[in-house]
N, C-alpha and C positions, 0 to 999 in steps of 0.2 A: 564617449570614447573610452576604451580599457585604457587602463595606465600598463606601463611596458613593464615584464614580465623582471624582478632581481636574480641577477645572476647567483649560484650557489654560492660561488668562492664573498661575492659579495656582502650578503646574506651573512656569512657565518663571521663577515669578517665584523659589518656593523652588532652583530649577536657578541662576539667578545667586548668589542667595546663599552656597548650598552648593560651589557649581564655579564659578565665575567665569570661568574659562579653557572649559572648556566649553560656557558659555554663550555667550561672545565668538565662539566655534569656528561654534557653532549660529546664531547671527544672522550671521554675515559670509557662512553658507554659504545662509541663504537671501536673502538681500539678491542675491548675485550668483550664485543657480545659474543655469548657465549653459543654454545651448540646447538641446544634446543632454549625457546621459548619460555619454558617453565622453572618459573622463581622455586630456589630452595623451600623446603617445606610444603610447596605446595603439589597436589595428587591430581594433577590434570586429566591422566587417562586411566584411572580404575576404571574396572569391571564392573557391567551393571547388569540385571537383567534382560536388557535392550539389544540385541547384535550389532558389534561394530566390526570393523577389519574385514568387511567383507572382500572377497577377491575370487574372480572365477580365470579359471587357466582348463587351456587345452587338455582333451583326453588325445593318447596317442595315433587316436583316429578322430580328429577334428570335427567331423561332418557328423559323424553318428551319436559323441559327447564330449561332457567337461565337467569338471570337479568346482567344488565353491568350499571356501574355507571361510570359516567365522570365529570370532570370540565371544564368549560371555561371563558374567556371573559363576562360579560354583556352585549357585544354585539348580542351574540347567543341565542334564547330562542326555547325551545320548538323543537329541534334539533331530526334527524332521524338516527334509527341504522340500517344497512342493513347485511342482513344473510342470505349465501346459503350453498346449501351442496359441501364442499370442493374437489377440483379437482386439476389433474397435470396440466394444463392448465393456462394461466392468466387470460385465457374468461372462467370462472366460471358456466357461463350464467347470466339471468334476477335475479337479487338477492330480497328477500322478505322486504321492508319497514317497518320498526316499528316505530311509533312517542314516542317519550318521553314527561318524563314531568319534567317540571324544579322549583328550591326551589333556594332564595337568599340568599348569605353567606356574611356577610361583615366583613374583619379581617384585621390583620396589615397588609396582601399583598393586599387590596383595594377590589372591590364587586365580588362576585362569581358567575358565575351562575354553579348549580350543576344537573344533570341530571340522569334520571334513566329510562331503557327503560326494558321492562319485556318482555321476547322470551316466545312463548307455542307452542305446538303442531307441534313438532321435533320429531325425528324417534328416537329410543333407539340405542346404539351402532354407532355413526355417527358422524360423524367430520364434522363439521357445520367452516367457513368462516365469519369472519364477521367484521364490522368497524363501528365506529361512528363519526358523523358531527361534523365541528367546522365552523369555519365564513370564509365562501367556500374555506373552507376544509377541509379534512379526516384524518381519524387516519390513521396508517395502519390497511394491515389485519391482524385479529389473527386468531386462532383456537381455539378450544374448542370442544369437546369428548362429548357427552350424555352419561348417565351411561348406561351399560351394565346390559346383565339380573343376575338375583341373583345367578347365578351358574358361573360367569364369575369372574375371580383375579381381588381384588383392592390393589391400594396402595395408599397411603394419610401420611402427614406432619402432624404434629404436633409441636407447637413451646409454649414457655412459653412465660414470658414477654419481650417482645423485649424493650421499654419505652424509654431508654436511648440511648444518643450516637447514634442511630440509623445508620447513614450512617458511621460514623468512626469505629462501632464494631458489627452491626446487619449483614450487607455485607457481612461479609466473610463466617459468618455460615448458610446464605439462599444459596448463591452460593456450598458451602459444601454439604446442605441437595440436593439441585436440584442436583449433581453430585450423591452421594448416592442414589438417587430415579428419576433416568430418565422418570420412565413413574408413576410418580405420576400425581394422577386427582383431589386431593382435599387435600388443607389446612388450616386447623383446628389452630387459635390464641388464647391463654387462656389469653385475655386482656389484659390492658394496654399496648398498643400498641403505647402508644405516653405518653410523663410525662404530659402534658400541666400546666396552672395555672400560665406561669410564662409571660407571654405579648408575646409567642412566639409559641402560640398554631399552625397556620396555617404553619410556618414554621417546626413544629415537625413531621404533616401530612408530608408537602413535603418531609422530610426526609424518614420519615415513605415510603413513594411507591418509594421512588430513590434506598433505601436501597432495596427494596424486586426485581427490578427491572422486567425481562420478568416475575415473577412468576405471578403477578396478572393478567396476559393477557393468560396463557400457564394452567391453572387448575383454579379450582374452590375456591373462596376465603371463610372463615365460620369465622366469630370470635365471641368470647365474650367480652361482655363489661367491663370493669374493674373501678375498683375506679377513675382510674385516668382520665378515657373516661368522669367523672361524675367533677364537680367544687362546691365548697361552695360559694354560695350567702349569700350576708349580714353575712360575715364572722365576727365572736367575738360579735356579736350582739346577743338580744334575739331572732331574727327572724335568726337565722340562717340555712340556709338547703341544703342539696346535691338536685342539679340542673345538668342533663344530660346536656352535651357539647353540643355545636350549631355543632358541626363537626358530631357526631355519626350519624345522623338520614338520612344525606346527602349525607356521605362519603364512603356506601354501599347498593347496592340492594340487602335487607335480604326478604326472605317468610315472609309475613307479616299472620303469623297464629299463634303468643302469647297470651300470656295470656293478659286480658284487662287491668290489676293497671298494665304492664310492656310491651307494645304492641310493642315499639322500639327496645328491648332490648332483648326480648325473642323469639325465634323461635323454626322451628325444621324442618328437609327432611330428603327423603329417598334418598340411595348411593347403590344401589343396594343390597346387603342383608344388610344393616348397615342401624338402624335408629340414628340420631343424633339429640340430644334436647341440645341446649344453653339454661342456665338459667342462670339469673341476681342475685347474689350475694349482690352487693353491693346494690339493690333495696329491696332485701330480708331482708339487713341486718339494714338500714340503714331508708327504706320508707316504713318499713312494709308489705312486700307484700308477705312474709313467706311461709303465709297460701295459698295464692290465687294462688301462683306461685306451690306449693306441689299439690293441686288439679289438675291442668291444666295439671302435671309432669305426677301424676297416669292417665290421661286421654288418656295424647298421648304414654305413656309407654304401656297401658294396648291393646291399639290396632293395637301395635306394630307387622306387617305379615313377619317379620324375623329372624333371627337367630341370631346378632349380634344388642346389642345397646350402644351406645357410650350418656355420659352427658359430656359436656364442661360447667364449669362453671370458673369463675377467682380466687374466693377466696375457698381456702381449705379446707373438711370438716375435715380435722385433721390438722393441722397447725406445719410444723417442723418449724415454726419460733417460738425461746422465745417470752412469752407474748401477745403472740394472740391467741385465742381462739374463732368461730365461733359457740356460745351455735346454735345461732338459726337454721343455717343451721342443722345439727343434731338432733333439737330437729322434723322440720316440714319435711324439704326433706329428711334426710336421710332415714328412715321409706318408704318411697315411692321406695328410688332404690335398698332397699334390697327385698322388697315387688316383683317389678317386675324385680328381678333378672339380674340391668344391669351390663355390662360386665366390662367396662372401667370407670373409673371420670376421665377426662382430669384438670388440674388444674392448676394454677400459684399463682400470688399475694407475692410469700415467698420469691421470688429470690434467690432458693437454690434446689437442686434436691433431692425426695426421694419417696421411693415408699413402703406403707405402709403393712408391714407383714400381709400374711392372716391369720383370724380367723379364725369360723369353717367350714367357705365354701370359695375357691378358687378365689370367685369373691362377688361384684365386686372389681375389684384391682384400687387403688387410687393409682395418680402419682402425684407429684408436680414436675413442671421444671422451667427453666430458659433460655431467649433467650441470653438476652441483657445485659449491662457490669455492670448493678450494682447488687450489690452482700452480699449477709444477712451471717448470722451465724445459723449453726442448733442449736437447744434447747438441753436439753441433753435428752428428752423422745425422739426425733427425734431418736438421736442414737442408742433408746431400741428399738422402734417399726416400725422402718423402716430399709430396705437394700434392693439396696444398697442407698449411702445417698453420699450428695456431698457438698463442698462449694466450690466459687473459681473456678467456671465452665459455660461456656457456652456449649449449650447442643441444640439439634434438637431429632426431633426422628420420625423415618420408623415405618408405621403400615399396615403389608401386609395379607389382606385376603383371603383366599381361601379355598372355601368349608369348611369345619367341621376344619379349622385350623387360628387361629390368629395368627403369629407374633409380636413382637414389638422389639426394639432395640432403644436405645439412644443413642446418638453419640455425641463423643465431639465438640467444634470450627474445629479441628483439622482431624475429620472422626472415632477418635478411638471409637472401641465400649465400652461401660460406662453401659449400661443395656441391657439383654433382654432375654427375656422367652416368651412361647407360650401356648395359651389357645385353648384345643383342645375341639370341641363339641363330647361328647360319647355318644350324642341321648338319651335314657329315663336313663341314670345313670348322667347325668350332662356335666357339663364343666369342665375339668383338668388344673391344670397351670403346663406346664412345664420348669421347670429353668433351663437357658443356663448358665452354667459361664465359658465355654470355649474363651478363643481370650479375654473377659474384662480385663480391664486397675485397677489397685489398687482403692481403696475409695480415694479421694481425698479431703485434709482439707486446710484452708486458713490459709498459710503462716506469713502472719503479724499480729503484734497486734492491727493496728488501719491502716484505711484509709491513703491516702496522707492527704485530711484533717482533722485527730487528730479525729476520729471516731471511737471506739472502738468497736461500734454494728455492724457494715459493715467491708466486706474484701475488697471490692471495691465500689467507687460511680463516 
């Protein structure tokens, strides 16, 4: 017979009594664990000749290609991707050559070389094979799916801000979503995907792809860029100014078809009946590009040949965090995506989950979520004008397309469902949201009054 299972609070309590030094050991180490994983001194993710950081992201035309970025060595330049069409076999046959082009990174793991090799004129619906060089030698192979035609089922990921802790608490709820969504094809990041700023930028990336592991090799990766992607130069100075990270521009092959004041940072493709436009928030909000960035939105909204359109931006145009308010976003884009009626704002920045009650038309529906372990307080408007709403949660969330029908669902760390309602197309009468609240888990609110570290605006950091 098992003996019955000790409670934690138990546990820790006979662990001080018995150990006392132990105990002190254990709470001081989780009070201040720190950001990443890797003890001072030590070089956990230099560059080796071997490709790491793999990540394959949508071309602007889904079905026909997709770009694959890698890292390596300085000793590798100018390195080749090969891609055929996937077979049971190991002899594939004669696989197709692509050269890359390579960009120098130099950070606390020593000089980088970064590459990016861009695929085109692939077959729709087709499972493609493919690998990239290191300093002779190869990645493995992966796979990758072209999209399907616009009558065909998709499903795709959606994640909030991962930023923190990454491989200590990002881990378990990527591994959760890819069990939840076995035949997802595209993963959608609502920035800040790494904290950086702090002397530990390139170790936060490492984290950043160990934590996400096969997914960036197994679907198509999409993010947006977030504040945090962005660093202050000449900080407390009169010349002070938000400076995009030397990581961003290297550390993905995005469609390069943005707007021009935001060309790294803003994109946009098609996913089979889903258009998807990234816009840059904190460039909007922050470098002025408000206006330029709302123009370019109406341009590629307005030509938009399908049924569904998704915007992913980082920072929210309603904000359930106290004390933030995005005037501009509102004043220049918002007008654009009610204008061309889109469906979805994917969003983060607030580190807290809520999805904002409709007005007087069903869409588009705004969602703020949260990946990663650090953790805000709602406002009290949050509480009026949003449900459901959350603190104190790690969250993923399934968006399953099919014909005149959207899904979505948000899912805890844990799998439980947390949200989800369906937006049906009714052809010339509009789009319906329908609300599931069957199988959802209670609202959930943060527990404590302040952080480990005596923080009373945060339930966790």
């Amino acid at each position: 017979m098992m003996a019955p299972r000790m409670s934690r609070g138990l546990l820790a309590a006979l662990l001080a009594m018995s150990c006392p030094a132990a105990w002190a050991q254990d709470a001081a180490w989780r009070q201040h664990e720190p950001n990443t994983r890797v003890p001072k001194g030590v070089m956990r993710y230099a560059p080796t000749g071997f490709p790491d950081r793999i990540v394959a992201s949508p071309a602007a035309d889904a079905a026909t290609g997709f770009a694959v970025a890698w890292r390596t060595s300085a000793a590798v330049e100018s390195p080749l991707l090969e891609v055929v069409v996937a077979g049971d076999s190991p002899d594939m046959g004669e696989p197709r050559q692509v050269r890359a082009t390579t960009r120098v990174l130099e950070t606390e793991n020593g000089v980088a070389h970064h590459h990016r090799a861009d695929v085109d004129g692939l077959r729709p619906d087709t499972l493609y094979a493919w690998r990239v060089q290191g300093e002779r030698t190869w990645s493995a192979w992966h796979h990758t799916r072209t999209a399907a035609g616009a009558e065909a089922p998709l499903t795709l990921l959606y994640f909030g801000d991962t930023q923190n802790k990454n491989v200590s608490l990002t881990t378990r709820v990527v591994r959760e979503a890819m069990r939840h969504a076995p035949d997802a094809r595209l993963a959608l990041y609502a920035g800040d995907l790494v904290s950086g700023g702090d002397g530990e930028d390139d170790n936060e990336w490492g984290e950043w792809f160990e934590s996400n592991e096969t997914l960036p090799t197994s679907m198509a990766v999409a993010p947006a860029p977030g504040n945090h992607e962005y660093f202050e130069e000449f900080e407390d100075t009169p010349q002070e100014r938000r400076v995009l990270g030397a990581h961003w521009p290297v550390q993905f092959a995005l469609p390069r078809n943005g707007v021009a004041q935001a060309a790294e940072t803003t994109y946009w493709f098609d996913y089979q009946d889903v258009r998807v436009v990234v816009i840059d928030g904190t460039s909007a909000l922050d470098l002025g590009t408000a206006k330029a960035q709302a123009q370019w939105l109406d341009g590629v909204l307005a030509s938009n040949p399908h049924r569904w359109s998704i915007v992913l931006t980082h920072q929210p145009f309603y904000s359930p965090r106290e004390g933030r308010d995005n005037v501009l976003l509102r004043k220049h884009l918002l007008p654009v995506i009610r204008k061309r009626k889109v469906d979805l704002v994917l969003q983060g920045h607030d580190h807290v989950y809520g999805r904002r009650l409709p007005g007087d038309e069903p869409t588009p529906v705004f969602v703020v979520s949260v990946t990663g372990a650090k953790q805000y307080r709602l406002s009290d408007d949050a509480r009026t004008t949003m449900k459901p709403v959350a603190e104190d949660t790690q969250l993923f969330q399934v968006l399953r397309f099919d014909g005149p029908r959207l899904r979505y669902e948000a899912r805890t760390a844990t799998g439980r469902l947390y949200d989800a309602f369906e937006l049906v197309d009714q052809g010339a009468t509009g789009k319906q949201l329908v609300e599931h609240a069957e199988e959802r888990i209670d609202e959930r609110d943060c527990a404590r009054a302040e952080t480990l570290k005596g923080r009373a605006d945060r339930c966790w950091e």
